[in-house]
C-alpha positions in Angstrom: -98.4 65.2 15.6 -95.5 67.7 16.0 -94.1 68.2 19.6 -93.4 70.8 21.3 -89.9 72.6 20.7 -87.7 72.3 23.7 -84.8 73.6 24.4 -81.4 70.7 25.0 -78.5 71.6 26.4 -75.3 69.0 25.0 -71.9 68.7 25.7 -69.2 69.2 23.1 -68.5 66.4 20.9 -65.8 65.1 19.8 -65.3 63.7 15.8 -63.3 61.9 13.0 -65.0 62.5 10.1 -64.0 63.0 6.0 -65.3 65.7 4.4 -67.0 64.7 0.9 -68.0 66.9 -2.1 -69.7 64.8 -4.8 -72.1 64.5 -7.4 -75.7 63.2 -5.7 -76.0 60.1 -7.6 -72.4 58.8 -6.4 -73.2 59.2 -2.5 -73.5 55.4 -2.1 -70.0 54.9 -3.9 -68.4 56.5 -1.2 -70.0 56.0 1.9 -68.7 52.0 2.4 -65.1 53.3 1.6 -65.1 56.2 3.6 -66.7 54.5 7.1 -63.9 52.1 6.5 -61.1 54.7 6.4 -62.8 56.1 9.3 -62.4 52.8 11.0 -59.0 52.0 9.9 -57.7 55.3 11.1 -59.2 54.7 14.9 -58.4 51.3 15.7 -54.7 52.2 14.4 -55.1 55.2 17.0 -56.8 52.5 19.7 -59.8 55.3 19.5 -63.0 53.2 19.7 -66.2 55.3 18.3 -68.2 56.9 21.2 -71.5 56.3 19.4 -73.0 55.7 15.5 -71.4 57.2 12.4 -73.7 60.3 10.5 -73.3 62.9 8.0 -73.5 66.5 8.5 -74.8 67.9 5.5 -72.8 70.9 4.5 -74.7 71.9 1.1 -77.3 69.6 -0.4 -78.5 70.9 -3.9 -79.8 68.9 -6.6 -76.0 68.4 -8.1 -74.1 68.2 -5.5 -73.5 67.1 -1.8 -70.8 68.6 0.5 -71.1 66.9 3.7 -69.0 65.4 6.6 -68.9 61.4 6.8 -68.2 61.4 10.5 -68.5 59.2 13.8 -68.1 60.5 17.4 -65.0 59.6 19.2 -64.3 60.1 23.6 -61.0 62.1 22.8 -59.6 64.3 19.4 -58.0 62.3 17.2 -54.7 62.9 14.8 -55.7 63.6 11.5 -54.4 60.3 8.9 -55.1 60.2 4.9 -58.5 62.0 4.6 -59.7 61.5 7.7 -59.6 64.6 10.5 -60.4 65.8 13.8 -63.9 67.7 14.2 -66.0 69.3 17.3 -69.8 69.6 17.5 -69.4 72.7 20.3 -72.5 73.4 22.7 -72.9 76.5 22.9 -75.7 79.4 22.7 -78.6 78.7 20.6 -77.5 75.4 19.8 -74.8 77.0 17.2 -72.0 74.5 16.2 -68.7 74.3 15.2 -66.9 71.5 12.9 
């Protein structure tokens, strides 16, 4: 059964994330790789993730995926290698901002 749409209100969030463009097929190469880049590059900065790692699909077509390998973090981070800082904004109509 489908609920109900309701409306959320968040707060901003902060994130380190990598952005990826790849073939389909190679999504699992990277994934283990990237998460541990993401890792690396916080616990050098003592920036301990403020909840689980996701993706933010950018463009999903039956080629290609452009997405954003990220993990929330309490504070912005300084962007190392191919990792970079990132905000999911609150705002109006639940638009955001990365």
């Amino acid at each position: 059964m489908i609920e109900e749409p309701r409306i959320i209100h968040s707060q901003t969030l902060h994130t380190a994330y990598i952005r990826i463009a790849i073939k389909r097929d190679e999504i699992q190469d990277v994934k283990d790789p990237g998460l541990t880049e993401l890792r690396q590059v916080l616990a050098a900065q003592r920036i301990k993730p403020s909840g689980p790692w996701f993706n933010h699909h950018l463009k999903m077509d039956p080629e290609k995926f452009d997405f954003k390998l990220s993990v929330p973090v309490p504070k912005e981070i300084h962007p190392a290698g191919w990792v970079v800082p990132g905000v999911l904004a609150s705002a109006p109509g639940g638009a955001d901002h990365l």
